[in-house]
One Martini backbone bead per residue (centre of mass of N, CA, C, O) as a GRO file, in nm:
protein
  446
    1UNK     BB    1   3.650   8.197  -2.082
    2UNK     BB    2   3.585   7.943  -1.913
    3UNK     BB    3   3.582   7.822  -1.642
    4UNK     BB    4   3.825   7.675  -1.416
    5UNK     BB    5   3.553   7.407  -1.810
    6UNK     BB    6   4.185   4.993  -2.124
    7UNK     BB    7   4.282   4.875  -2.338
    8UNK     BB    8   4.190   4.887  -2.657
    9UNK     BB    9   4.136   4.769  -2.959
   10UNK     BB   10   4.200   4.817  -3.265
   11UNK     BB   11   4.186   5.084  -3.449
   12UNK     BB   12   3.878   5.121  -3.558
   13UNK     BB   13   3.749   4.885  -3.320
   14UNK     BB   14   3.438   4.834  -3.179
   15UNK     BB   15   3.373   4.795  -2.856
   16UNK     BB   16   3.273   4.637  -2.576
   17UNK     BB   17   3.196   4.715  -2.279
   18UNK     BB   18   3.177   4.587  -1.953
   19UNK     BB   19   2.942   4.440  -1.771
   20UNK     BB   20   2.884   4.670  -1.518
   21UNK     BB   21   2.826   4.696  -1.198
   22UNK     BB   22   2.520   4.910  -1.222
   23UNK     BB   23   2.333   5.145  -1.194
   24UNK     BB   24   2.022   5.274  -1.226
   25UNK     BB   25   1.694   5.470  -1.327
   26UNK     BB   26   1.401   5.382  -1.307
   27UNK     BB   27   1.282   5.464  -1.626
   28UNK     BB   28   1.253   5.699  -1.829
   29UNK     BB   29   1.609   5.709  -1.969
   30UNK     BB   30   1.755   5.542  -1.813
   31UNK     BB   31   2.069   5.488  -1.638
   32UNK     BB   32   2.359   5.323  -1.714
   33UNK     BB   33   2.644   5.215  -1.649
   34UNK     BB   34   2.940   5.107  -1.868
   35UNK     BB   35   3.185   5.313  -1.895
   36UNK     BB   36   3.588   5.449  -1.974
   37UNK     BB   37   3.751   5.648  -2.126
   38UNK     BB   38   4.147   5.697  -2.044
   39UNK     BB   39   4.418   5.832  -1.956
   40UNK     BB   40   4.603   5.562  -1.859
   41UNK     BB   41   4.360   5.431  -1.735
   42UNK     BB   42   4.228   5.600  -1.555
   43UNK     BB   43   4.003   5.445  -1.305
   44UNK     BB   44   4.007   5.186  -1.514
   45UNK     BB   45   3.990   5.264  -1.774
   46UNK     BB   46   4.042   5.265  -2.054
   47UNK     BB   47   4.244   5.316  -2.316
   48UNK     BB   48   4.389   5.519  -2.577
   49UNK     BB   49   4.621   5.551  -2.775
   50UNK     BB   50   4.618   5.779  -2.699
   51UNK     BB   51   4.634   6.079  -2.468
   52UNK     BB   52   4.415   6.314  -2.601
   53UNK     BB   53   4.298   6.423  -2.376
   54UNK     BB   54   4.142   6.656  -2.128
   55UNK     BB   55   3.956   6.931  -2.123
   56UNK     BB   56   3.636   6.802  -2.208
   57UNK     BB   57   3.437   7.048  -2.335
   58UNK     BB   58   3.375   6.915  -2.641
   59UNK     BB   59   3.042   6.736  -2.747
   60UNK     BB   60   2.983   6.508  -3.055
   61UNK     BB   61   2.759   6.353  -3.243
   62UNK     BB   62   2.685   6.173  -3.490
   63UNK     BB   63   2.388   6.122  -3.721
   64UNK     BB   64   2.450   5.789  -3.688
   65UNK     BB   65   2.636   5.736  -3.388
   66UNK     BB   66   2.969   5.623  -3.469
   67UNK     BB   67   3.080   5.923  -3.404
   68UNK     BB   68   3.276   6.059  -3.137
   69UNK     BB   69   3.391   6.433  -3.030
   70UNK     BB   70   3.631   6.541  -2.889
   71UNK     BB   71   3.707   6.863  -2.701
   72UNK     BB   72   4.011   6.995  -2.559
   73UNK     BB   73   4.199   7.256  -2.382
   74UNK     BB   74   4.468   7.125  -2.504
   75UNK     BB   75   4.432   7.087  -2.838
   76UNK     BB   76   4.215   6.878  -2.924
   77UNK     BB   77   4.092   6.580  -3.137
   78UNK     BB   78   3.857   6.303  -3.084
   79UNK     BB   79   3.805   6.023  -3.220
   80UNK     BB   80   3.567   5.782  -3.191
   81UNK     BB   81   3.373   5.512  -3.153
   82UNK     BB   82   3.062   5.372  -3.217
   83UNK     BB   83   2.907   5.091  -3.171
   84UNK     BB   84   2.660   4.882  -3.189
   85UNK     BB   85   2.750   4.737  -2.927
   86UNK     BB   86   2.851   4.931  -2.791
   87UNK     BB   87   3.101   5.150  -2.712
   88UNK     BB   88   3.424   5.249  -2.728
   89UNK     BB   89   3.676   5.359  -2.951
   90UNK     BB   90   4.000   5.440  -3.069
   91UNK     BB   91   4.047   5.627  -3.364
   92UNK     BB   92   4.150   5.925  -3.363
   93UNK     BB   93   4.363   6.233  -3.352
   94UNK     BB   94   4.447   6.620  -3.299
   95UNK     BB   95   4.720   6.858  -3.263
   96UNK     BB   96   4.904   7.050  -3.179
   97UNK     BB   97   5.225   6.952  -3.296
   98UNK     BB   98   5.121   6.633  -3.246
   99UNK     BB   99   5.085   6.585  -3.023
  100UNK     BB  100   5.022   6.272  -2.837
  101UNK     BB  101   5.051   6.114  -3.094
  102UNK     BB  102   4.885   6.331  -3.300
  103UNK     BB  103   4.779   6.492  -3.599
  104UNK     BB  104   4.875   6.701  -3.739
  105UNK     BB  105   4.850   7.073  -3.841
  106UNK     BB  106   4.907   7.336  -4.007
  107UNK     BB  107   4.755   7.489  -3.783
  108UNK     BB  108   4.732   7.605  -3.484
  109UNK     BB  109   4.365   7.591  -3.374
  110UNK     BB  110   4.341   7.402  -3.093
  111UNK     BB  111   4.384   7.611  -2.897
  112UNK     BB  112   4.130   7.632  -2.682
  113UNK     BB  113   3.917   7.432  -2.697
  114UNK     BB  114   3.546   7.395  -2.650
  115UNK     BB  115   3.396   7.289  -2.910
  116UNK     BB  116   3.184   7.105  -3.094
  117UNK     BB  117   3.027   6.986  -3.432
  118UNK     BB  118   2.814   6.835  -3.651
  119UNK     BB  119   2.668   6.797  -3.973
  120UNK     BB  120   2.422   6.632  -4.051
  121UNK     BB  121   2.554   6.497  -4.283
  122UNK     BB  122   2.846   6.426  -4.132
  123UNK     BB  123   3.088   6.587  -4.329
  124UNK     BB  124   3.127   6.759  -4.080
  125UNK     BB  125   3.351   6.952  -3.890
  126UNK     BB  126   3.389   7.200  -3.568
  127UNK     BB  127   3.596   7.410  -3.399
  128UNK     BB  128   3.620   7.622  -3.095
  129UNK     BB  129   3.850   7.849  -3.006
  130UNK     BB  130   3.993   8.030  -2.725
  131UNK     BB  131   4.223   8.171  -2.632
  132UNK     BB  132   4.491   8.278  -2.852
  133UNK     BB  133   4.326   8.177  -3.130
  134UNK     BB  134   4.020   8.237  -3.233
  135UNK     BB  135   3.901   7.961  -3.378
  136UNK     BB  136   3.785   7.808  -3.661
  137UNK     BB  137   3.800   7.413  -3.732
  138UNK     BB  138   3.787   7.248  -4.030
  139UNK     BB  139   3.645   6.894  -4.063
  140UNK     BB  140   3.668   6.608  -4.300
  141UNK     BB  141   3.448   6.320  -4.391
  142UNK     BB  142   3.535   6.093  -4.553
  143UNK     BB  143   3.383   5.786  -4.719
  144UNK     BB  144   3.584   5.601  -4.572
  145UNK     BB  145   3.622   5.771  -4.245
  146UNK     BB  146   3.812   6.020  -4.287
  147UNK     BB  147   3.970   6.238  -4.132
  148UNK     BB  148   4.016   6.551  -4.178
  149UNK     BB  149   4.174   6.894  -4.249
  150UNK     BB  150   4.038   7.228  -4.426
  151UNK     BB  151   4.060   7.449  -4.211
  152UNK     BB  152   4.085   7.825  -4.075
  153UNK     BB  153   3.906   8.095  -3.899
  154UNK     BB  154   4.034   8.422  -3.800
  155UNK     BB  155   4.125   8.675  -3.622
  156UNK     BB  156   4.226   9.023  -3.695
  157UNK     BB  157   4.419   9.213  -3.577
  158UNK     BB  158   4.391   9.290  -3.228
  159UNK     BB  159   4.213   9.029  -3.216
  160UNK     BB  160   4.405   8.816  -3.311
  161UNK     BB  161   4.490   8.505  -3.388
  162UNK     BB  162   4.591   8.274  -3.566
  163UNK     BB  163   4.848   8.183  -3.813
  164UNK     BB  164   4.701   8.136  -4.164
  165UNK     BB  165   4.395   8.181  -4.101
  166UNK     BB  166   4.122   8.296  -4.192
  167UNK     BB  167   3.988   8.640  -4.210
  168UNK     BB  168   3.771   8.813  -4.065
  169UNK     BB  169   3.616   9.128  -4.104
  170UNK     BB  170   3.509   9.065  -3.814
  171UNK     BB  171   3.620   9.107  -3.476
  172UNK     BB  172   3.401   8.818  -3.329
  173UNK     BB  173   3.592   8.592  -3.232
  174UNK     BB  174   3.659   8.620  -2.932
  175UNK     BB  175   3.632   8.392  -2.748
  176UNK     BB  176   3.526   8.108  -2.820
  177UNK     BB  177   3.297   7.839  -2.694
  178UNK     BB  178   3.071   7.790  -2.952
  179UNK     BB  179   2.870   7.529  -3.195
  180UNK     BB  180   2.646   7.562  -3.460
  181UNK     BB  181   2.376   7.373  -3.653
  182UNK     BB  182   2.170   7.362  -3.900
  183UNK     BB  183   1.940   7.146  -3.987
  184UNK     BB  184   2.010   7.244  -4.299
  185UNK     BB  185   2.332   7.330  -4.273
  186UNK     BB  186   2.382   7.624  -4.414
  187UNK     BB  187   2.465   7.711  -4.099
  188UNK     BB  188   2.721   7.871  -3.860
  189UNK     BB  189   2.734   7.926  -3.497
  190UNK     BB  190   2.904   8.182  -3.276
  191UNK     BB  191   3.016   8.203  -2.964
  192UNK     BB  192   3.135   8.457  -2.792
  193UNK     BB  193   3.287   8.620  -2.460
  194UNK     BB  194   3.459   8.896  -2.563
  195UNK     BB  195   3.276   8.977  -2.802
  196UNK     BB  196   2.953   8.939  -2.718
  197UNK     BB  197   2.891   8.728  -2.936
  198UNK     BB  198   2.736   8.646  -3.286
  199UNK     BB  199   2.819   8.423  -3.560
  200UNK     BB  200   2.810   8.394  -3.893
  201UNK     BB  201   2.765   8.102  -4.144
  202UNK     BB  202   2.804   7.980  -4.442
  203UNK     BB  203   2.728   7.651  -4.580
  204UNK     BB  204   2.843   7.484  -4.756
  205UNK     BB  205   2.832   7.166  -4.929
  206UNK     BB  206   3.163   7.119  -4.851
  207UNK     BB  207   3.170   7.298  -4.536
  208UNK     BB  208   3.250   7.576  -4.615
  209UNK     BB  209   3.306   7.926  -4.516
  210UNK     BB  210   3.109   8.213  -4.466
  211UNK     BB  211   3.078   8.505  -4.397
  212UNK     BB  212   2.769   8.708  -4.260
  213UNK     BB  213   2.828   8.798  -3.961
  214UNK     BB  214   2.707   9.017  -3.658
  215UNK     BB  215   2.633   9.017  -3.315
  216UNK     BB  216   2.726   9.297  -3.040
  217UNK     BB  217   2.792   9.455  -2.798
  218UNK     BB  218   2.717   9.797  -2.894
  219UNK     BB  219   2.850   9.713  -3.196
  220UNK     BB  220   3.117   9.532  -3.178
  221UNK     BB  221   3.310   9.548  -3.502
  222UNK     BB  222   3.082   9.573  -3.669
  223UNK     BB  223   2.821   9.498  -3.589
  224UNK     BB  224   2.543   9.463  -3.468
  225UNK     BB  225   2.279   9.595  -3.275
  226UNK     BB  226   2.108   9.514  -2.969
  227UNK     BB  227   1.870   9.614  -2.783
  228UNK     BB  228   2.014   9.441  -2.585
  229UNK     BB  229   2.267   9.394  -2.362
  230UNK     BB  230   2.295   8.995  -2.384
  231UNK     BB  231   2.551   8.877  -2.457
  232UNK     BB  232   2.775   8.904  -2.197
  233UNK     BB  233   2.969   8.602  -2.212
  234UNK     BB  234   2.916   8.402  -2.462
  235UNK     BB  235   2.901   8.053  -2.457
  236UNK     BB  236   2.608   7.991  -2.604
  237UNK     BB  237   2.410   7.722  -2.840
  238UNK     BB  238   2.123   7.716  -3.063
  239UNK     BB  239   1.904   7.538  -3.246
  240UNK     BB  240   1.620   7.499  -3.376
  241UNK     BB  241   1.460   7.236  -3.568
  242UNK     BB  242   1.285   7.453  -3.729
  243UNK     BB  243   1.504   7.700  -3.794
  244UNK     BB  244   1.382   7.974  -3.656
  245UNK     BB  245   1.593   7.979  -3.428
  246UNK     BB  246   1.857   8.153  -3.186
  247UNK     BB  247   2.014   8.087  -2.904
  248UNK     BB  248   2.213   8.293  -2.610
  249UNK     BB  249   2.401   8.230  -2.341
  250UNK     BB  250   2.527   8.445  -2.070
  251UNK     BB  251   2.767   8.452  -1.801
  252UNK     BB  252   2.735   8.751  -1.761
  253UNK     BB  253   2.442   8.834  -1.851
  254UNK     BB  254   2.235   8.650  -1.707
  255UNK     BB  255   2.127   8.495  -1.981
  256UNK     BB  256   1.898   8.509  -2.280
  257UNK     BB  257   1.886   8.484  -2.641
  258UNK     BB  258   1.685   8.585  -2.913
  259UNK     BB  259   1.612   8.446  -3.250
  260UNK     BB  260   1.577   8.507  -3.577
  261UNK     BB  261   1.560   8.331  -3.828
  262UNK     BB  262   1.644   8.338  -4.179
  263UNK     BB  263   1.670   8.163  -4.443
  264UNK     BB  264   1.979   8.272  -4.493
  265UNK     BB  265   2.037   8.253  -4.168
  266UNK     BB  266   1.971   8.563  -4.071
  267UNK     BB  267   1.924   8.765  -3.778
  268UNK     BB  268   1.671   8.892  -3.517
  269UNK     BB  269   1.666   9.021  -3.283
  270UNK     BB  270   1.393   9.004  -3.002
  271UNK     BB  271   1.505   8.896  -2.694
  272UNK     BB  272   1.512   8.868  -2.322
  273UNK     BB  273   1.674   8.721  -2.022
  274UNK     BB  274   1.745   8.832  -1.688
  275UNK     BB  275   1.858   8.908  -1.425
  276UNK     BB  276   1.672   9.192  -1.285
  277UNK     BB  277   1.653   9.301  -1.573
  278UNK     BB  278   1.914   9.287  -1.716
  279UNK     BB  279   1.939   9.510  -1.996
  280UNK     BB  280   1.608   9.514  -2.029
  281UNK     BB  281   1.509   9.291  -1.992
  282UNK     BB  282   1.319   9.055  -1.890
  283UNK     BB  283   1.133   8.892  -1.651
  284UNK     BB  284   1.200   8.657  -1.385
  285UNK     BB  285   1.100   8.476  -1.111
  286UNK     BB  286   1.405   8.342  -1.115
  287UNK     BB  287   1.681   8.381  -1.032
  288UNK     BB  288   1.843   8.140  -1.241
  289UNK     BB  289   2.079   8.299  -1.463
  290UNK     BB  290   2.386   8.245  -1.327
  291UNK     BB  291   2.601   8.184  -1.523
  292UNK     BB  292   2.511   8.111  -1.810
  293UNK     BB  293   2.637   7.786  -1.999
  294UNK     BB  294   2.331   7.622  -2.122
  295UNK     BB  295   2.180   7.513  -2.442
  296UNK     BB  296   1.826   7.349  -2.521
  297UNK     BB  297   1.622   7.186  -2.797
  298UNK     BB  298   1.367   7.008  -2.817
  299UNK     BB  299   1.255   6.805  -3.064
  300UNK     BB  300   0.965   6.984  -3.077
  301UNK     BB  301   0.997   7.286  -2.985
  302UNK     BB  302   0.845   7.361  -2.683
  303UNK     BB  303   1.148   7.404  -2.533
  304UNK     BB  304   1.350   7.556  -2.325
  305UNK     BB  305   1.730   7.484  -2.170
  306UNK     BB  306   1.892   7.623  -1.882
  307UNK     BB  307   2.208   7.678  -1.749
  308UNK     BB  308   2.372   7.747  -1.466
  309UNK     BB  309   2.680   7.777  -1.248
  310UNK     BB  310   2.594   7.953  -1.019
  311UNK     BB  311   2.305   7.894  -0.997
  312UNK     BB  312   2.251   7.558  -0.951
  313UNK     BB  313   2.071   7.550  -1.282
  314UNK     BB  314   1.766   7.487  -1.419
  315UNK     BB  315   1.588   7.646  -1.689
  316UNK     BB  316   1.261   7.658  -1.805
  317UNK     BB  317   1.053   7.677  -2.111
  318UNK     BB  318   0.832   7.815  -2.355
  319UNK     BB  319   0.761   7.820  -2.660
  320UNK     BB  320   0.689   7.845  -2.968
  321UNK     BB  321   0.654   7.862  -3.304
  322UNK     BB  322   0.802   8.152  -3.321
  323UNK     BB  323   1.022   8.131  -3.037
  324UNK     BB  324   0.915   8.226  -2.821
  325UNK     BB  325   0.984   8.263  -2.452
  326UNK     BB  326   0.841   8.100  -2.099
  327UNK     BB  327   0.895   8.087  -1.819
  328UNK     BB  328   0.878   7.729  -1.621
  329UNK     BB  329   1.090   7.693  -1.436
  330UNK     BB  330   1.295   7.551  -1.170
  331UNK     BB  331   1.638   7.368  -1.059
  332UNK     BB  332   1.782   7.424  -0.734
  333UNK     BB  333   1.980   7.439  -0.477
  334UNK     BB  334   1.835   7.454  -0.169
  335UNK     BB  335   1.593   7.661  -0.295
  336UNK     BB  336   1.705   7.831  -0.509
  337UNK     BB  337   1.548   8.097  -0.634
  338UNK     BB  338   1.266   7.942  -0.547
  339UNK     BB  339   1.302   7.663  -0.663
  340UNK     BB  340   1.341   7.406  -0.689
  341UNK     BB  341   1.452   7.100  -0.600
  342UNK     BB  342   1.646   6.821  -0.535
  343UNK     BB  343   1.659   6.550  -0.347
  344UNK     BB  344   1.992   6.663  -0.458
  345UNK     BB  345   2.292   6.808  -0.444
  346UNK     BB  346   2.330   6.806  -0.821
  347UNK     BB  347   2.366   7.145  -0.931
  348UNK     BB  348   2.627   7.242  -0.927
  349UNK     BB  349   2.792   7.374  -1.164
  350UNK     BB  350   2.582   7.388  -1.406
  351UNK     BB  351   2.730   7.303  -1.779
  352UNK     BB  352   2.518   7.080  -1.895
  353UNK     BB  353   2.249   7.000  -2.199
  354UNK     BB  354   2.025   6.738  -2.247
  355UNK     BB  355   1.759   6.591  -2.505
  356UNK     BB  356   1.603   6.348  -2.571
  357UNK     BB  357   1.506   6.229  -2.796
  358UNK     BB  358   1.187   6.139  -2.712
  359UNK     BB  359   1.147   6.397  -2.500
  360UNK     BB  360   1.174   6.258  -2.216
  361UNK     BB  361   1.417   6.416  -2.126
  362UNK     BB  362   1.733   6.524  -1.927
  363UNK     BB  363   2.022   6.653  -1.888
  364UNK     BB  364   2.287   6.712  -1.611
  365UNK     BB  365   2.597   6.864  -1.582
  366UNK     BB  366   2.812   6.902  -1.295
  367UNK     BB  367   3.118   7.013  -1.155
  368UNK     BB  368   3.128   7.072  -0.822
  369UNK     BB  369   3.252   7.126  -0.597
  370UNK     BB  370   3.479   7.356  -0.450
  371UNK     BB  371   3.643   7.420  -0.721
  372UNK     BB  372   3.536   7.231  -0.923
  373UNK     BB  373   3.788   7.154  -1.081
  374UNK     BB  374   3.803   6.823  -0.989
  375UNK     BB  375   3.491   6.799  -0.844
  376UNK     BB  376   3.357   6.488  -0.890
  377UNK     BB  377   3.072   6.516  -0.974
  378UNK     BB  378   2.709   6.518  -1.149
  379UNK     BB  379   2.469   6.367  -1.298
  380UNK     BB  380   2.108   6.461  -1.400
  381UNK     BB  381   1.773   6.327  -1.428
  382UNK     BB  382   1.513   6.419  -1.609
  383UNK     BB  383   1.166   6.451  -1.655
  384UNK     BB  384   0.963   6.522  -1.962
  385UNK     BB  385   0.687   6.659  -1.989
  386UNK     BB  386   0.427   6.774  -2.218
  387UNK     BB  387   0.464   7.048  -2.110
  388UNK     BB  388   0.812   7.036  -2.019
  389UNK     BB  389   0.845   6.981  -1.756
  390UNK     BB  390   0.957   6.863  -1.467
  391UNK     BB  391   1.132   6.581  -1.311
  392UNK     BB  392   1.303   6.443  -1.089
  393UNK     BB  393   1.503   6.084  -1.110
  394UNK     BB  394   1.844   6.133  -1.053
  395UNK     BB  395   2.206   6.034  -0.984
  396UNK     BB  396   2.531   6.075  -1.088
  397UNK     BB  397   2.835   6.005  -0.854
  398UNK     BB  398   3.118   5.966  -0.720
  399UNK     BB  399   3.116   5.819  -0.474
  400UNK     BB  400   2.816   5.883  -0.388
  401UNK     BB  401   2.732   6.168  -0.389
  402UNK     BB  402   2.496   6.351  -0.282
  403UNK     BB  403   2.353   6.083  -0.275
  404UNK     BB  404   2.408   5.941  -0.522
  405UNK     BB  405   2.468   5.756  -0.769
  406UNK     BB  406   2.726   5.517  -0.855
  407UNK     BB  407   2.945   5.429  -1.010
  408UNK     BB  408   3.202   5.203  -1.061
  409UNK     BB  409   3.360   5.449  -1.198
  410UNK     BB  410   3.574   5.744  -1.150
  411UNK     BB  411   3.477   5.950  -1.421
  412UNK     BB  412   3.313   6.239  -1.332
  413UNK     BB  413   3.503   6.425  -1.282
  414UNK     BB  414   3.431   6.728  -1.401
  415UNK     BB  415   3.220   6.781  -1.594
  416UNK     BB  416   3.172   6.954  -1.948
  417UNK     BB  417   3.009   6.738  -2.120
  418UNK     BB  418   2.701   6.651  -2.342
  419UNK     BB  419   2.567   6.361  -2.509
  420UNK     BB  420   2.365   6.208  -2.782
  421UNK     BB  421   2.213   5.992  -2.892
  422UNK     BB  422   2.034   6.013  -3.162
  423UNK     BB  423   1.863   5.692  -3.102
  424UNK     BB  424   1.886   5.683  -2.763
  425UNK     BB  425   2.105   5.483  -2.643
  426UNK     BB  426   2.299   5.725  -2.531
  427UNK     BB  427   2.552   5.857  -2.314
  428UNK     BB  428   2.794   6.151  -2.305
  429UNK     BB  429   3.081   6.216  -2.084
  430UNK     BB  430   3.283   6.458  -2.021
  431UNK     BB  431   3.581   6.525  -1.882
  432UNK     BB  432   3.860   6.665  -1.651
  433UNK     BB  433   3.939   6.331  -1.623
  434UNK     BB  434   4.038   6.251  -1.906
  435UNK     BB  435   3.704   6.143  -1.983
  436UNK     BB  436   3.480   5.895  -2.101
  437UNK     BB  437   3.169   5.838  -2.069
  438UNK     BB  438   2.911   5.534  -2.092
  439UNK     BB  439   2.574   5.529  -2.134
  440UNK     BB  440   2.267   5.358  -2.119
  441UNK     BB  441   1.964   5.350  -2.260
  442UNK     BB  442   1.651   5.343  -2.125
  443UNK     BB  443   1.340   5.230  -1.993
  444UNK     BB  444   1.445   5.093  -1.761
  445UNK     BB  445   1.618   4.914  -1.531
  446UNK     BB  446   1.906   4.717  -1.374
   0.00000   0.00000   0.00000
């Protein structure tokens, strides 16, 4: 499992925030803090009807824009509405055991929540949780706007999950961590971090599931075993926009690890990257995927962008239309790992990263702060040049911290996961602070 990673108007009512006095960041891409909904209202953010987040590790939008999806590690899921004007309302909520009057489900499969995806269709949610559930929850988007529960997969036998759900053949779910799906809908891979692994699954038209493989370190649970152990501690996942190809970064294993997809949806390990050439790995200029943590591929299918927990670190690569890549540059606090700087130490333990629609930005948040946890926190905007290369362009943490523009409110304490809306319009920042963020995209500043 990743490292301890006012009240809104009627119900499914989506409101503007209101237009806070806050900085921007002045470029393409640039960030205007809007505003944040919070538990009990703290930090002054909005209030949600029910108080249904937690450590918020899990962030998907929809793909028209309308509802983000939050997944908290005390086992929620929570709806929003994202407005035509901007602005978050709380939609529903779905909780184990109904807590914090949110809708009960059959099977308690949301209990250590860490991902969530949503299919391109919109008609599917899944959510990934890690120990002691190891279960993916899958619920079904009615064309009324109504989410559903539709039902929930776990291990069995030795390594088995929650009670309930049907079992997979190969228990190789243990400790899920991310969940993606793929472009054309198909398929949808589980990372998991106990098990080195990562999970394939056919996706039907109706959004169930059924088992179709694993590849993990060793070849453990009757998985394929890949020619290189770079699984060890798989914590993301990511699908090239042309299908493919199938990212997976691993936290123990300081590494990133690239697979060719298959039109039936099946992987085929083909190499990977590692600190010091580790597992037999290539090797790379600047050791910097320390706890490799989140993976994104740029909309042109051009970059492919890890970041690294321990690193304080994003690693830029380049991708090829065959899906291979080629390490391009990296930025780490303090000119880690001879990467270059950043402008302000605002890369400590970076845990999310997204890219732009208009493959124009990079977004990355870190959890900062000495305990990680609780730390402060902050968001850090980078240019994606059209070679894929970053420049620098700001950041925004909570009280101005390590140099840093302020937020309004102080709402980004230790973020945990990141979503861009399809549209370019927003982004989205979940955090430790029981709180999501909601910044603004726009050409210049304000």
């Amino acid at each position: 499992m990743r490292p301890s990673r006012r009240h809104l108007l009627a119900i499914g009512t989506a409101v503007a925030l209101p237009a806070l006095a806050a900085a921007a960041l002045g470029a393409t891409g640039s960030l205007t803090y809007k505003g944040c909904i919070a538990n009990h209202g703290n930090d002054d953010c909005r209030a949600p009807l029910h108080d249904s987040f937690g450590n918020n590790v899990g962030l998907a939008v929809s793909p028209d824009g309308a509802t983000v999806y939050v997944a908290a590690v005390e086992g929620t899921l929570t709806e929003l509405r994202h407005g035509t004007r901007g602005g978050l309302a709380f939609e529903d909520c779905f909780a184990d055991g109904g807590r914090r009057g949110c809708r009960d489900i059959p099977h308690d499969s949301l209990d250590a929540a860490t991902g969530v995806a949503v299919s391109p269709d919109g008609r599917s949610v899944y959510v990934t949780s890690a120990q002691p559930t190891n279960a993916v929850t899958r619920f079904k988007q009615e064309p009324d706007g109504t989410l559903v529960y539709r039902g929930c997969i776990a291990n069995g036998g030795a390594h088995a999950g929650i009670a309930g759900c049907r079992k997979v053949p190969r228990n190789s779910l243990d400790s899920n961590e991310a969940v993606a799906v793929s472009p054309d809908g198909h398929s949808v891979y589980v990372a998991s971090s106990d098990s080195d692994s990562i999970t394939s699954f056919e996706r039907k038209a109706n959004g169930a599931l059924t088992y179709r493989g694993c590849v993990a370190n060793r070849g453990a649970h009757g998985c394929g075993k890949p020619k290189h152990d770079s699984l060890g501690g798989a914590d993301a996942v990511a699908v090239s926009p042309d299908g493919k190809s199938v990212y997976v970064v691993s936290l123990d294993g300081d590494s990133i690890t690239r697979f060719d997809r298959h039109s039936n949806g099946s992987l085929t390990y083909k190499n990977c990257f590692a600190n010091a050439r580790a597992h037999g790995c290539r090797q790379l200029k600047h050791d910097s995927l320390g706890g490799a943590d989140a993976v994104a591929v740029s909309p042109d299918g051009k970059s492919v962008y890890a970041t690294a927990l321990g690193g304080d670190s994003i690693t830029g690569f380049k991708r090829s239309p065959s899906g291979r890549i080629t390490p391009r540059g990296c930025y780490a606090n303090g000119v880690g790992h001879d990467c270059r700087a950043p402008e302000v130490n605002s890369l400590h333990a970076a845990d999310g990263v997204a890219v732009s629609p208009d493959g124009g930005s990079v977004y990355v948040t870190s959890m900062t702060g000495p305990t990680v946890n609780g730390g402060a926190g902050a968001l850090t905007h980078f240019k994606r040049r059209a070679d894929g290369s970053l420049g620098y362009k700001g950041c925004f943490a909570d009280q101005g911290r390590y140099g840093c523009r302020a937020p309004r409110l102080d709402s980004l304490r230790s973020p945990e996961s990141i979503a861009v809306d399809p549209d370019g319009s927003a982004l989205f920042v979940g955090s430790y602070a029981r709180a999501v963020s909601f910044f603004r995209l726009g050409a210049g500043g304000s």
